[in-house]
C-alpha positions in Angstrom: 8.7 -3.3 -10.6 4.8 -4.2 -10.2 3.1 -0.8 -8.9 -0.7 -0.9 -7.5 -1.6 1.5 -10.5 -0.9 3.9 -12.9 1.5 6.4 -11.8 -0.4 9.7 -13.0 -2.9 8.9 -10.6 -0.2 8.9 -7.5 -0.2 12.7 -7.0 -3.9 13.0 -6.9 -4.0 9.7 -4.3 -1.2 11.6 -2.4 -3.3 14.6 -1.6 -6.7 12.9 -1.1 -5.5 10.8 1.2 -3.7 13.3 3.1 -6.4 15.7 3.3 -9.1 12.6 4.3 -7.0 11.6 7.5 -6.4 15.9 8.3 -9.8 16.4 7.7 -10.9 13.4 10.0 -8.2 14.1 13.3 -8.6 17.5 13.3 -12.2 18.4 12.0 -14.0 15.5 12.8 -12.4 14.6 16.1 -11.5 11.2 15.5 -8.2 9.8 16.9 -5.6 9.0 14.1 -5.5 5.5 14.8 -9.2 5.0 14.9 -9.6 6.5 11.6 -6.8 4.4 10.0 -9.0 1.4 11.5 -12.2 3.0 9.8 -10.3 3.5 6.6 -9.3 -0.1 6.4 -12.6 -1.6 6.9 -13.8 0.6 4.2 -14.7 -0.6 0.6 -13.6 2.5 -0.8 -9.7 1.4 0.6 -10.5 -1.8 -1.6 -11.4 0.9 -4.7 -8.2 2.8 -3.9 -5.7 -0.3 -3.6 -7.7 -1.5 -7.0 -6.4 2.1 -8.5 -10.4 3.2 -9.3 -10.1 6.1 -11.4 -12.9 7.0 -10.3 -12.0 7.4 -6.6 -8.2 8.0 -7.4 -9.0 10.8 -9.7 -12.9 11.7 -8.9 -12.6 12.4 -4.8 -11.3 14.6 -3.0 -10.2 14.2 0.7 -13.0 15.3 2.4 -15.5 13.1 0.2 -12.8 10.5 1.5 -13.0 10.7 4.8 -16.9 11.2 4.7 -17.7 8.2 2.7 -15.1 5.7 5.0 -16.8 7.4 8.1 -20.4 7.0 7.1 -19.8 3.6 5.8 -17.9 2.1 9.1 -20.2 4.4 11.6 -23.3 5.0 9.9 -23.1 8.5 10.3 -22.2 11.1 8.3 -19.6 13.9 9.0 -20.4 17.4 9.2 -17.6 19.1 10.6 -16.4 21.9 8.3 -12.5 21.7 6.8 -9.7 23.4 8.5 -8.6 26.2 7.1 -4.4 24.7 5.8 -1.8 27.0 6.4 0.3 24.2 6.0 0.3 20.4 5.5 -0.2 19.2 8.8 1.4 15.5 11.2 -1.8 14.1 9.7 -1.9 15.2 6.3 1.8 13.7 6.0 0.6 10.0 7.3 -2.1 9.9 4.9 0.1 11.8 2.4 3.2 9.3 2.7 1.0 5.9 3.1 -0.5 6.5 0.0 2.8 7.1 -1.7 4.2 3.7 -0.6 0.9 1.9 -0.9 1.2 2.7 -4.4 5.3 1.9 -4.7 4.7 -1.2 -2.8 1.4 -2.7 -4.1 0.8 -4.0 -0.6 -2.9 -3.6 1.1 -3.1 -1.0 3.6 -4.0 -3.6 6.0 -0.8 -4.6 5.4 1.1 -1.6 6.0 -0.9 -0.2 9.0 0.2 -3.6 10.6 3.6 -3.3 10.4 4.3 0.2 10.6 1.1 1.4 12.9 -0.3 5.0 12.8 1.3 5.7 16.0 4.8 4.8 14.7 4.0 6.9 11.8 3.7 10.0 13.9 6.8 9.3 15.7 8.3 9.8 12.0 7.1 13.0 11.1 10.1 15.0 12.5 12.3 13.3 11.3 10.6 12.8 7.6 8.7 15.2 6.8 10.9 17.1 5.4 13.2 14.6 3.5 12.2 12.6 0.2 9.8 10.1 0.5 11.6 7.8 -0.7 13.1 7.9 2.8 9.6 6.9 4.2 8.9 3.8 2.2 12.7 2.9 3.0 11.2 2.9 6.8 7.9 1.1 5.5 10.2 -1.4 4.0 11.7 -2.8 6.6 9.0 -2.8 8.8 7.3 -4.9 6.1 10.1 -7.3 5.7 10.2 -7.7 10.0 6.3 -8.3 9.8 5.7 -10.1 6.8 8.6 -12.0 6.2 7.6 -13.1 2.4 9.5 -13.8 -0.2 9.4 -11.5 -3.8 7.9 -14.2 -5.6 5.3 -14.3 -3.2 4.5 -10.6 -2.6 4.5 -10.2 -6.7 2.7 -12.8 -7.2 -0.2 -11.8 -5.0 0.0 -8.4 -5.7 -0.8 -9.5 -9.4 -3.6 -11.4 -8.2 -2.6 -15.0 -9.0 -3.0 -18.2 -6.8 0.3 -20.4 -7.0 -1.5 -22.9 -9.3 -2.6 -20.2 -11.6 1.2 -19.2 -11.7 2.1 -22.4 -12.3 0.0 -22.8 -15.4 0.6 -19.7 -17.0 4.9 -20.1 -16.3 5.1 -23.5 -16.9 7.0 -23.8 -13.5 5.8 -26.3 -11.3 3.6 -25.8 -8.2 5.8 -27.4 -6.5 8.8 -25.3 -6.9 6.6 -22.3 -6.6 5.8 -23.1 -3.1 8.9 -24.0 -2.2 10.9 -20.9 -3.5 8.1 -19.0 -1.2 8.8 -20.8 1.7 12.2 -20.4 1.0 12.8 -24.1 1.1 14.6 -23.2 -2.6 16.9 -20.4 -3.1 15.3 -18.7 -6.0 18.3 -17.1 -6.6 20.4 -20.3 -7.7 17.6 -21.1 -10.3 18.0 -21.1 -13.4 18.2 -18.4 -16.0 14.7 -20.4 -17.8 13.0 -21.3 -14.4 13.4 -16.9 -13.7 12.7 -16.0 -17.1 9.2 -17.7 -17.2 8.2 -16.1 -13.8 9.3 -13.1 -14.8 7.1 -13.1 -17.9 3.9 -14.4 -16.6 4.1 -11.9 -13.7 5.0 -9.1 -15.7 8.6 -8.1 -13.9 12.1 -8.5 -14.2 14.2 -11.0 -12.8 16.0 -8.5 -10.5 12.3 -8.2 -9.2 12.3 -11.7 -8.1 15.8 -12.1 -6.3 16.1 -11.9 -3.0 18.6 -9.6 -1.7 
């Protein structure tokens, strides 16, 4: 399964993020959802989706927060971090969305669409506390409702080629590529070949690419 980046920077991606939307709500004042906006108007959300090193591994959560909010309001934050006693409804959001940002390979944009930040707060009692795994289950289906794309076409993007360039590189034709996305094909009565090749040149399996 395509991930957005390598997995040892997920933990550190986790806790930024978390701490950039605590650190925004509840020091700088600034209503969840509004900040969620912010954040995906930012460059630096580009960075993260990219998996930057350098933002991934070289930020913490307030530079986060600071950077998105002087970039997308022209000021600069200088309300001082809460004291945590505890991860906090906020932390969580940013916490989980990063997780499944990262499991999913989808833009935040994406995800903040189909499952809003308002929704996401609704889900804190009920999972915070459990794996979460449990959360990107949610964020999954909300997806599929939303965007209702096929694998081939969420992998394929996600791994940053146009149809043609699929094509070319699988030796499949453009054709049949648009229509197993449009699910005008059933791409899971093609053949063992046609899967194989699409499988190779997008780096996944062929389980990745049947629709369940």
């Amino acid at each position: 399964m395509i991930r957005a980046y390598r997995e040892i920077y997920l933990h550190n991606a986790q806790s930024a993020l978390g701490d950039a939307f605590d650190y925004a709500v509840n020091a700088c004042k600034i209503p969840g959802a509004d900040f969620a906006k912010l954040f995906v108007a930012s460059t630096l959300c580009k960075r993260m989706e990219n998996g930057e090193p350098a933002i991934l591994a070289g930020k913490s959560g307030i530079e986060i927060a600071a950077e998105v909010i002087e970039e997308t309001t022209g000021r600069l934050p200088d309300a001082v971090p809460p004291t945590h006693f505890g991860r906090s409804k906020e932390y969580w959001i940013g916490w989980a969305v990063a997780y499944y940002q990262w499991y999913s390979a989808r833009s935040y944009s994406e995800i903040f669409q189909a499952l809003p930040y308002s929704d996401m707060l609704r889900l804190y009692d009920t999972l915070h506390e459990a794996d979460v795994s449990k959360f990107a289950d949610v964020a999954e289906t909300r997806m599929r409702e939303r965007f209702p794309e096929t694998n081939l076409k969420r992998i394929r993007s996600a791994y940053g080629f146009s149809q043609a360039e699929l094509a070319k590189q699988s030796g499949v034709t453009l054709r049949s590529i648009q229509m197993y996305e449009q699910r005008r094909k059933d791409i899971n009565k093609a053949s063992v070949e046609t899967l194989l090749r699409l499988a190779k040149a997008l780096g996944c399996s062929i389980e990745d690419l049947i629709e369940k």
